[in-house]
N, C-alpha and C positions, 0 to 999 in steps of 0.2 A: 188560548191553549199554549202560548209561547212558555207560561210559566212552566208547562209540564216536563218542556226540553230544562229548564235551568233546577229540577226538583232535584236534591243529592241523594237520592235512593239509600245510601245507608242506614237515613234517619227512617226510612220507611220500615226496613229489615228491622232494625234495633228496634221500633215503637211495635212493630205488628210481635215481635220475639215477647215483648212486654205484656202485652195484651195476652197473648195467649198464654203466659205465666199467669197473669191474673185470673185467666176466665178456669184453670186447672184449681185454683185457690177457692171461687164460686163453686164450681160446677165440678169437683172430684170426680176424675175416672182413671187416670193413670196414662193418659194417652197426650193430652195439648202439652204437657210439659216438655216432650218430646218436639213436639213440632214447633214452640216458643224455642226450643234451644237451638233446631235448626235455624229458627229465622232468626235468632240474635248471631250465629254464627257467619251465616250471610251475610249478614249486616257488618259485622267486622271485616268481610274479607273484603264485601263494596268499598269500605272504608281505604281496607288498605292498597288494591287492586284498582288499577282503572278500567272495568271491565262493563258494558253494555247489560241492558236491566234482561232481555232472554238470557244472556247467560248467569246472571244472578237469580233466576227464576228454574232455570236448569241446575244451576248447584241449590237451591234451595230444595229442590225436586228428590235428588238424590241424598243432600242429606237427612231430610225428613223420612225416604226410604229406609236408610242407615242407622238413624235414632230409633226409630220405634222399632225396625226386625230385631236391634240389637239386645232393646229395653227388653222385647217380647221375648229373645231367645234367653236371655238374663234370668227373668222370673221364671220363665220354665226350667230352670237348673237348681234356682235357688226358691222354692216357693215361700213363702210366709207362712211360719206354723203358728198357731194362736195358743196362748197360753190355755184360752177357755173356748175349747171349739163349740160349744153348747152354748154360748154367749146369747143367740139368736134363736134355740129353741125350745121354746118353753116348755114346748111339752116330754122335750129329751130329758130339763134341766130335771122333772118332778118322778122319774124312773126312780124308783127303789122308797117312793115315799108313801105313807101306809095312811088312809084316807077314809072316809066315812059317804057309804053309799046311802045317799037320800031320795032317790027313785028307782025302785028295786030291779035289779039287772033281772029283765023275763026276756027270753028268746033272742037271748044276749045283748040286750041293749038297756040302758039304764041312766041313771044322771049319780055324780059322786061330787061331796063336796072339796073342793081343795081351797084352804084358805079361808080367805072369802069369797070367793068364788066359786061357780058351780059349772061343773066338764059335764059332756055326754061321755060313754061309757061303756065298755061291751066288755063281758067277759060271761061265765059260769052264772048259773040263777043263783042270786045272791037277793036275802029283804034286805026290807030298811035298816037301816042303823046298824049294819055289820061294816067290820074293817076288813078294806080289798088293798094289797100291796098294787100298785102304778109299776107295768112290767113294760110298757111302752108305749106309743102316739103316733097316731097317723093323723096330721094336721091337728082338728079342735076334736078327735076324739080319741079318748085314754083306753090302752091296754088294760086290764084288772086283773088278777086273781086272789083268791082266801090268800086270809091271812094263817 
């Protein structure tokens, strides 16, 4: 265990600061980046400072406090708007689109074709083969009414 007293702890900080940049690269959350920059930052001050591995563990501590409150208070100021907020919902993306019912909406429920594809479906009793405007979606099943 003698090796453990002669380890230069910085390389430890800089390699674990590295790994967790990597595992942010794998594993996308918005969080390890934060805590890689704390521990590269460590690692630099181990480097520059001759200072005991508690208190490199202690300032890691804090600044990994320090990155993420700051990250966290950051995005909540500035949030990310998306150009296409309906990116992820299909069934929001197909609102206004005018569609052919092929299992007749009785007692409000029905199947309507979109595409190639075929949705469940509630709205007004509608037969077959009429066109129902897509007024909105709750999960996999489509708002309808006449066209």
């Amino acid at each position: 265990m003698d090796w453990i007293a002669t380890l230069e702890t910085h390389w430890f900080w800089l390699t674990l600061g590295l790994v967790l940049g990597a595992a942010e690269i794998v594993a996308p959350g918005f969080f390890l980046m934060w805590l890689g920059m704390a521990a590269f930052v460590t690692g630099i001050i181990a480097w520059a400072l001759p200072i005991s591995m508690p208190a490199e563990v202690i300032i890691f501590a804090a600044l990994a406090v320090a990155t993420v409150y700051g990250a966290r208070r950051w995005m909540v100021q500035n949030p990310i708007i998306s150009s296409d907020p309906l990116l992820n919902d299909r069934g929001g993306r197909m609102v206004g689109e005018v569609v052919t019912v092929i299992e007749a909406i009785a007692e409000g429920q029905g199947r309507v074709k979109v595409g190639d594809s075929v949705w469940s479906a509630k709205g007004p009793e509608t037969p077959v083969g009429a066109k129902v405007r897509i007024t909105g979606a709750q999960g996999s099943v489509l708002t309808v009414e006449g066209v």
